[in-house]
N, CA, C and O atoms as a GROMACS GRO file, in nm:
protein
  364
    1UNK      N    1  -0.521   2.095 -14.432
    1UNK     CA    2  -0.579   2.209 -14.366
    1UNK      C    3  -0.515   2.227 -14.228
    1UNK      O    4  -0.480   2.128 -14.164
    2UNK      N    5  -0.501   2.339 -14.186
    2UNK     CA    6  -0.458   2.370 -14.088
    2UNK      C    7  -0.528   2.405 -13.966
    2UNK      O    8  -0.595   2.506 -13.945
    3UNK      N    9  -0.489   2.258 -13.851
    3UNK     CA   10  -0.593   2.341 -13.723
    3UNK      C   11  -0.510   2.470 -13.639
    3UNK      O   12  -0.401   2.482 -13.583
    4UNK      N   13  -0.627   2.555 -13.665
    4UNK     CA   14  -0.578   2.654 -13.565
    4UNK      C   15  -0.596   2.664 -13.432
    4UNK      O   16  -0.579   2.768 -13.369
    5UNK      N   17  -0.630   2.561 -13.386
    5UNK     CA   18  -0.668   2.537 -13.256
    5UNK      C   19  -0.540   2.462 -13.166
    5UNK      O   20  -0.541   2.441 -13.045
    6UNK      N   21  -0.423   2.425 -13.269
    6UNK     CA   22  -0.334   2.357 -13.260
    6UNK      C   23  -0.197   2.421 -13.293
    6UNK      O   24  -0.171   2.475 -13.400
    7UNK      N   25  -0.127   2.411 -13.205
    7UNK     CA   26   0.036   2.454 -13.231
    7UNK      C   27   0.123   2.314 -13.203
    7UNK      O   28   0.113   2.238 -13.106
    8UNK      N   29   0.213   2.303 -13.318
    8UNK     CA   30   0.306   2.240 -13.299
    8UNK      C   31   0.458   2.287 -13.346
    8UNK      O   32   0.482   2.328 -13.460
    9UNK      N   33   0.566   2.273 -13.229
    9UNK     CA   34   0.715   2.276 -13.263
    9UNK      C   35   0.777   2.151 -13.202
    9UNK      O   36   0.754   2.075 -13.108
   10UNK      N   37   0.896   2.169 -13.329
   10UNK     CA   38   0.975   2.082 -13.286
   10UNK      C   39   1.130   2.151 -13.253
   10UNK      O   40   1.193   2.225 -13.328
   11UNK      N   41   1.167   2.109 -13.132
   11UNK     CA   42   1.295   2.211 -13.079
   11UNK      C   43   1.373   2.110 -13.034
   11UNK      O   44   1.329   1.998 -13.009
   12UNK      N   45   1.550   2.161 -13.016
   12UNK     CA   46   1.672   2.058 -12.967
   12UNK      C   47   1.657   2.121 -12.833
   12UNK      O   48   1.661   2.238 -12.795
   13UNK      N   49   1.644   2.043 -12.794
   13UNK     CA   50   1.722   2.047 -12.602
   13UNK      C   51   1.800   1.932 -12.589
   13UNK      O   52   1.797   1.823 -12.645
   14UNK      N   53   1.882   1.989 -12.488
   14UNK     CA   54   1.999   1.862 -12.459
   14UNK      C   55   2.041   1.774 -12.516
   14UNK      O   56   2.058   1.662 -12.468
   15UNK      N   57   2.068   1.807 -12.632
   15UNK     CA   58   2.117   1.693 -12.775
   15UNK      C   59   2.009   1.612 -12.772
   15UNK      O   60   2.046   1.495 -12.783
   16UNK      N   61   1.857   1.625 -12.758
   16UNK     CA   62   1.775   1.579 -12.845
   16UNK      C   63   1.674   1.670 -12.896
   16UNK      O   64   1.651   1.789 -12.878
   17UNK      N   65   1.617   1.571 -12.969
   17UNK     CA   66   1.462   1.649 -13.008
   17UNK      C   67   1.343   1.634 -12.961
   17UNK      O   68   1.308   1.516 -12.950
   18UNK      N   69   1.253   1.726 -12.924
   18UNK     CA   70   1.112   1.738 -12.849
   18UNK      C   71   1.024   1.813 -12.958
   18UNK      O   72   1.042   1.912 -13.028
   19UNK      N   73   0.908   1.709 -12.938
   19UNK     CA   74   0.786   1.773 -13.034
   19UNK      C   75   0.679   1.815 -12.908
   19UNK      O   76   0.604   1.746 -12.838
   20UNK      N   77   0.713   1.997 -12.913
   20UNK     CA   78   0.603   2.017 -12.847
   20UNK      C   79   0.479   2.075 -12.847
   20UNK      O   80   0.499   2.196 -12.840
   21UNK      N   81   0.322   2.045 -12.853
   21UNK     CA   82   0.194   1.970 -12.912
   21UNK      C   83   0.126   2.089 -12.820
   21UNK      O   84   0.147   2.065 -12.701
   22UNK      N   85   0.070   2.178 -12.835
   22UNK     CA   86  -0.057   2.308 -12.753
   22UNK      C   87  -0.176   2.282 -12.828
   22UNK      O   88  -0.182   2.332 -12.940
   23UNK      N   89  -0.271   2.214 -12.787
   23UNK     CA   90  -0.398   2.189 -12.824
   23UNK      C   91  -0.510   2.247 -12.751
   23UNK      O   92  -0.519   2.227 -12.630
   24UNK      N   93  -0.623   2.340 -12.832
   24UNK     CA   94  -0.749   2.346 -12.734
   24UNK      C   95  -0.842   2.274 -12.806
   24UNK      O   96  -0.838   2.209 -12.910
   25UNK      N   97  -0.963   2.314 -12.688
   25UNK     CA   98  -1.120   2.233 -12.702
   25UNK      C   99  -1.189   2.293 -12.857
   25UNK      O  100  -1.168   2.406 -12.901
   26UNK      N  101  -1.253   2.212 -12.906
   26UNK     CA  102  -1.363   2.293 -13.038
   26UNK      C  103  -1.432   2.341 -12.988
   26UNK      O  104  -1.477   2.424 -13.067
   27UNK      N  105  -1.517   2.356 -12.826
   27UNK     CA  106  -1.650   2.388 -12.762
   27UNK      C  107  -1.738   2.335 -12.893
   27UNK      O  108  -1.785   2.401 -12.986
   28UNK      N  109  -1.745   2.165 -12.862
   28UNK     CA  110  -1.837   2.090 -12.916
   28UNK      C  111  -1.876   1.995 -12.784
   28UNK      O  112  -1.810   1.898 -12.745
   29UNK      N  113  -1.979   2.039 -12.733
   29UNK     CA  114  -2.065   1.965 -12.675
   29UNK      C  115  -2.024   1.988 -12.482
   29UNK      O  116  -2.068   2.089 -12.427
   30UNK      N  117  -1.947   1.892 -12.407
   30UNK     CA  118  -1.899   1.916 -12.272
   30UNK      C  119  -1.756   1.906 -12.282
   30UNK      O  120  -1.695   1.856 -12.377
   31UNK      N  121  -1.719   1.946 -12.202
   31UNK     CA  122  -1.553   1.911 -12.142
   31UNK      C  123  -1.498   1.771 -12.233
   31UNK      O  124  -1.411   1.767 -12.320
   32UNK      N  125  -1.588   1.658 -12.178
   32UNK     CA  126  -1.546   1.515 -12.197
   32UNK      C  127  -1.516   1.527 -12.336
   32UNK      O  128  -1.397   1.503 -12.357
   33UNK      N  129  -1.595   1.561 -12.457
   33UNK     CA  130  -1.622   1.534 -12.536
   33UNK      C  131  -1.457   1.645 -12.610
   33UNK      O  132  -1.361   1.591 -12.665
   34UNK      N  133  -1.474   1.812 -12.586
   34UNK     CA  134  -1.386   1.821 -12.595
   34UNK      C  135  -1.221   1.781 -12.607
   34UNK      O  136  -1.143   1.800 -12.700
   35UNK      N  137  -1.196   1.708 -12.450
   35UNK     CA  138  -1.090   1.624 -12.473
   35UNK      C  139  -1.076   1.511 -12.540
   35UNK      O  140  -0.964   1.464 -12.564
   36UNK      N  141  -1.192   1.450 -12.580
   36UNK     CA  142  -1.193   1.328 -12.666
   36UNK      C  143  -1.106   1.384 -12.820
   36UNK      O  144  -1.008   1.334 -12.875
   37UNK      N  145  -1.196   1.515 -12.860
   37UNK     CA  146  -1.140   1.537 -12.962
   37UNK      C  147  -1.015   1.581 -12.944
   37UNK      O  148  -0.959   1.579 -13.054
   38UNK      N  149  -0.928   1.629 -12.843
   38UNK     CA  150  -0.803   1.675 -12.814
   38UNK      C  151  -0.679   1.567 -12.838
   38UNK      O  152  -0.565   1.581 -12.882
   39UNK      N  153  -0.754   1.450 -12.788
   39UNK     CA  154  -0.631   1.372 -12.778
   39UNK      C  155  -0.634   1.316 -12.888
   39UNK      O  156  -0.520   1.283 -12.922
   40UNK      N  157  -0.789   1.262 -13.031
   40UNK     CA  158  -0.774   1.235 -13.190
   40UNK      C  159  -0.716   1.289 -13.204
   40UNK      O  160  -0.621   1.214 -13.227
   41UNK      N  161  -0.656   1.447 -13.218
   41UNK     CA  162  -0.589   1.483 -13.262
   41UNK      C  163  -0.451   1.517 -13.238
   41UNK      O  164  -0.355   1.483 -13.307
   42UNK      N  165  -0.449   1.590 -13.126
   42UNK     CA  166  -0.317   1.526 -13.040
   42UNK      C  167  -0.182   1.416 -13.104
   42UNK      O  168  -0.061   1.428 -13.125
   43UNK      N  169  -0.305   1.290 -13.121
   43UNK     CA  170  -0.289   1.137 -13.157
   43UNK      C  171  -0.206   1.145 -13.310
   43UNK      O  172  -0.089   1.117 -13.339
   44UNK      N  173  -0.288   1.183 -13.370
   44UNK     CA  174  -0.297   1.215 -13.517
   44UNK      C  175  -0.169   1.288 -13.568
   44UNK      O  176  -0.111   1.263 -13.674
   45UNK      N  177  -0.128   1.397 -13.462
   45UNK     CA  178  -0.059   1.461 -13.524
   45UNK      C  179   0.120   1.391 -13.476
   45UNK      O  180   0.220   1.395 -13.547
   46UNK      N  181   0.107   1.321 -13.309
   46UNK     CA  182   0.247   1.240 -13.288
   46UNK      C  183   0.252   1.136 -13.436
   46UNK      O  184   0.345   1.124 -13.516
   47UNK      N  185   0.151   1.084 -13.438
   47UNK     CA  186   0.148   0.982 -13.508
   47UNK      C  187   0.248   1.031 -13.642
   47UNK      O  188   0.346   0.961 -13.667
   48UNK      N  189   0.216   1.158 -13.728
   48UNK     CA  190   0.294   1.242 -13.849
   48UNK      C  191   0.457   1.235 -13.826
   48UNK      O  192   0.543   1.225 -13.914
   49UNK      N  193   0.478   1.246 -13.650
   49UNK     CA  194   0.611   1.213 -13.645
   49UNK      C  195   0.667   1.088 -13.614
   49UNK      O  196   0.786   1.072 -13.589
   50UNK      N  197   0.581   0.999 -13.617
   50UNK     CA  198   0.620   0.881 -13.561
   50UNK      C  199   0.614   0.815 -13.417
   50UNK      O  200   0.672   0.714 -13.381
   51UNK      N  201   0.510   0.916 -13.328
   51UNK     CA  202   0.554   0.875 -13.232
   51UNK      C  203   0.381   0.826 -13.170
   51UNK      O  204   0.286   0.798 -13.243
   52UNK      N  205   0.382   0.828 -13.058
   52UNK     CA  206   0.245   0.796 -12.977
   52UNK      C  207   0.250   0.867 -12.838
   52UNK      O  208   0.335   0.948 -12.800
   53UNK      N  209   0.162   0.830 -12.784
   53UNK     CA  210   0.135   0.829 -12.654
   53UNK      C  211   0.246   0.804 -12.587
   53UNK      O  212   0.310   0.891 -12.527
   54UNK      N  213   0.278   0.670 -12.593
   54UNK     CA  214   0.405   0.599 -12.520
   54UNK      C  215   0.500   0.716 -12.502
   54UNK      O  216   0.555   0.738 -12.394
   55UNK      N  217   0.518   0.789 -12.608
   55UNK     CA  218   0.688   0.907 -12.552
   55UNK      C  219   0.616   1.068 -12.522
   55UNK      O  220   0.654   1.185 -12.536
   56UNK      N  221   0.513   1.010 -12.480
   56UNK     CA  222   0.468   1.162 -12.386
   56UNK      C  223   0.533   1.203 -12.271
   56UNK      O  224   0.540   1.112 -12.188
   57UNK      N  225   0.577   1.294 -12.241
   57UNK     CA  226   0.634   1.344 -12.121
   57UNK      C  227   0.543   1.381 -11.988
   57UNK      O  228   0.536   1.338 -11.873
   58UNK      N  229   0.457   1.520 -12.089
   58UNK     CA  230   0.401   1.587 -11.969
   58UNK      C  231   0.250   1.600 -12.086
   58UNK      O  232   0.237   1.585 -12.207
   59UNK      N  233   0.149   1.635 -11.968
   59UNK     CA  234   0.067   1.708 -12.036
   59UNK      C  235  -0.020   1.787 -11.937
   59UNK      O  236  -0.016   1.761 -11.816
   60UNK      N  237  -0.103   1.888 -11.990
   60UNK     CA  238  -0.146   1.961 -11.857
   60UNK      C  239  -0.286   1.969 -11.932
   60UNK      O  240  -0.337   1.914 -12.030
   61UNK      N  241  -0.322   2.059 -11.843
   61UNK     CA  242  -0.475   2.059 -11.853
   61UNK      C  243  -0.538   2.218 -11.781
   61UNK      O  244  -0.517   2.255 -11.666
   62UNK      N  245  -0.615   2.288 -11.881
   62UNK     CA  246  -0.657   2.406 -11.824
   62UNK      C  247  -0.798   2.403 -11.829
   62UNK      O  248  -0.842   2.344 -11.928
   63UNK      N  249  -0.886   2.450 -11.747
   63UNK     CA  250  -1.039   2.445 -11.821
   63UNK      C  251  -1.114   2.576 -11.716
   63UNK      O  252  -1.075   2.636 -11.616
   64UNK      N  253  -1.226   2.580 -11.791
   64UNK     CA  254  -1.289   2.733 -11.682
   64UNK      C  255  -1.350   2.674 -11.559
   64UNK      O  256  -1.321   2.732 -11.454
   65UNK      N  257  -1.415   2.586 -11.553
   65UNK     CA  258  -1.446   2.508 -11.403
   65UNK      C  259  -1.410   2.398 -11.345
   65UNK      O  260  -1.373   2.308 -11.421
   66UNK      N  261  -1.410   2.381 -11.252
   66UNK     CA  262  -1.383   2.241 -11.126
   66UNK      C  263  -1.419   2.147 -11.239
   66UNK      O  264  -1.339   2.073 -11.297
   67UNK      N  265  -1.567   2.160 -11.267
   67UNK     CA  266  -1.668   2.070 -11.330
   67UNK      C  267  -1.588   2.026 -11.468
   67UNK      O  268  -1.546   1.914 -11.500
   68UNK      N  269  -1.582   2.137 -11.531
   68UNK     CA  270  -1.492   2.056 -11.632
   68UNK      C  271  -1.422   2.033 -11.631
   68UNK      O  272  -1.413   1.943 -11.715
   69UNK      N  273  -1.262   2.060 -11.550
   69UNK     CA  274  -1.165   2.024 -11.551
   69UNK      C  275  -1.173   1.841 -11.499
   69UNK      O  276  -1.121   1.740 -11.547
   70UNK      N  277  -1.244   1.857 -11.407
   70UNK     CA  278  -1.312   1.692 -11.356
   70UNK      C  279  -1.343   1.559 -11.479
   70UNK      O  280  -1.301   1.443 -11.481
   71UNK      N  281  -1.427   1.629 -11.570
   71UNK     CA  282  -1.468   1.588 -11.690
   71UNK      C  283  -1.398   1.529 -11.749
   71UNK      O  284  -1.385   1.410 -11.777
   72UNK      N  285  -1.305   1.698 -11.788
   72UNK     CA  286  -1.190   1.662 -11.897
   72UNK      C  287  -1.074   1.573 -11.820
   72UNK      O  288  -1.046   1.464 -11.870
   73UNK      N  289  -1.017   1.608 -11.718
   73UNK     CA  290  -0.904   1.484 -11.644
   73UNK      C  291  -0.973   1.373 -11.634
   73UNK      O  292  -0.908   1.295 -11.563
   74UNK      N  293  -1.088   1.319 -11.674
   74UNK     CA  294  -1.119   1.176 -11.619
   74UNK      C  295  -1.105   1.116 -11.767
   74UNK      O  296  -1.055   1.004 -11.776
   75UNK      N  297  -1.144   1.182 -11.879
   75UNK     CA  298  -1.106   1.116 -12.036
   75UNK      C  299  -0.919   1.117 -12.011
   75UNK      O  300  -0.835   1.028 -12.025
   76UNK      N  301  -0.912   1.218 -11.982
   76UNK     CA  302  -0.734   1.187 -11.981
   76UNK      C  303  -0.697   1.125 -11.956
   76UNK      O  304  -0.614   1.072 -12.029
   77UNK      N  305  -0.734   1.056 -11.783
   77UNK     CA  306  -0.680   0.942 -11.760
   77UNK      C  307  -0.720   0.798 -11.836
   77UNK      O  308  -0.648   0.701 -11.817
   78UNK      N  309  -0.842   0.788 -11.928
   78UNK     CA  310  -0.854   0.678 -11.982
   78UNK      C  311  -0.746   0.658 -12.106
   78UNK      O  312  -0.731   0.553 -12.169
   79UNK      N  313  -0.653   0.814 -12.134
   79UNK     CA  314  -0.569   0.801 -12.247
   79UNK      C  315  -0.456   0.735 -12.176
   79UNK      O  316  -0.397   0.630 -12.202
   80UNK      N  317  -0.439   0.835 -12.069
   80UNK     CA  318  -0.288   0.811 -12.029
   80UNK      C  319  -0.284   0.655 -11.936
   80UNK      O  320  -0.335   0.657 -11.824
   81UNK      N  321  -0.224   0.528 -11.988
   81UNK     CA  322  -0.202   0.406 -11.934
   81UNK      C  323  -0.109   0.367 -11.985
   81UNK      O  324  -0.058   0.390 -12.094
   82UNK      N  325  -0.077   0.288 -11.882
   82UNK     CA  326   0.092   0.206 -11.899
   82UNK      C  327   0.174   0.283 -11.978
   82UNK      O  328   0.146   0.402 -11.965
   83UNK      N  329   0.263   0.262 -12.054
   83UNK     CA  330   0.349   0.347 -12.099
   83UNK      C  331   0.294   0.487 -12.141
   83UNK      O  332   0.379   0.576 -12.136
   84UNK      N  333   0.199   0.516 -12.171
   84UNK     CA  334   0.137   0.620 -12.199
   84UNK      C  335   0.104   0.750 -12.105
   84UNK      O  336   0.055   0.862 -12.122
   85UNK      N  337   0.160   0.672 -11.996
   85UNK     CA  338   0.137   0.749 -11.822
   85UNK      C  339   0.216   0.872 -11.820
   85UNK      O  340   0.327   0.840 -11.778
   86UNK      N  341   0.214   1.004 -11.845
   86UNK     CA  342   0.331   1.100 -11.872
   86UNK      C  343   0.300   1.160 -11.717
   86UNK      O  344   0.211   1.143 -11.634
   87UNK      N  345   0.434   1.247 -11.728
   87UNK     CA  346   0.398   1.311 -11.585
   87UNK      C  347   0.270   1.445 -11.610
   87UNK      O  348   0.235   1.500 -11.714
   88UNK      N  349   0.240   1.457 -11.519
   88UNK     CA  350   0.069   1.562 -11.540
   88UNK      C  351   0.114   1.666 -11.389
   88UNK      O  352   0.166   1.643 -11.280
   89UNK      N  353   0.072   1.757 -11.441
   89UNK     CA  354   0.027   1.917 -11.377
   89UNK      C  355  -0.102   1.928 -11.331
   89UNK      O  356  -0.177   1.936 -11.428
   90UNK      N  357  -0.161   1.932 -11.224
   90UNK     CA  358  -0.241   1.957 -11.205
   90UNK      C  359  -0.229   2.110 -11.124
   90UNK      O  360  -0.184   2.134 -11.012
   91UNK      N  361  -0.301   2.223 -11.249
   91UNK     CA  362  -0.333   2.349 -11.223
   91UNK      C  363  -0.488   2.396 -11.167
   91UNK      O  364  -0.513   2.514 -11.145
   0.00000   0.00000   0.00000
């Protein structure tokens, strides 16, 4: 089945390849909970190519308030550790 909540491509830049992953929230429950499910799946879907966390680059983060964006960046950072540390945008 296909999430539509989810885009994924895979494109060549600079004689390599990048899988790049646009995920939103289900609006199930708060922010936190949202990103919880962002990054299962997220997870789920590097995983199809072989990869993880570890070869994340970037990831960003959009949300409608302070409050959630707070929320949601504080589950993020429990994803993003040690190798898993990508560079982040804060918008």
């Amino acid at each position: 089945m296909k999430d539509i909540g989810m885009r994924k491509e895979i494109v060549q830049w600079i004689g390599r390849e990048f899988v790049y992953i646009s995920c939103e929230g289900r609006s199930v429950g708060n922010a936190a909970n949202e990103m919880k499910g962002i990054y299962d799946r997220v997870t789920a879907e590097l995983g199809q190519e072989g990869l993880s966390l570890d070869q994340t680059i970037r990831t960003r983060l959009w949300a409608m308030d302070r409050e959630s964006r707070d929320m949601a960046s504080d589950v993020r950072a429990g994803y993003n550790v040690g190798q898993a540390r990508a560079a982040s945008s804060r918008s």
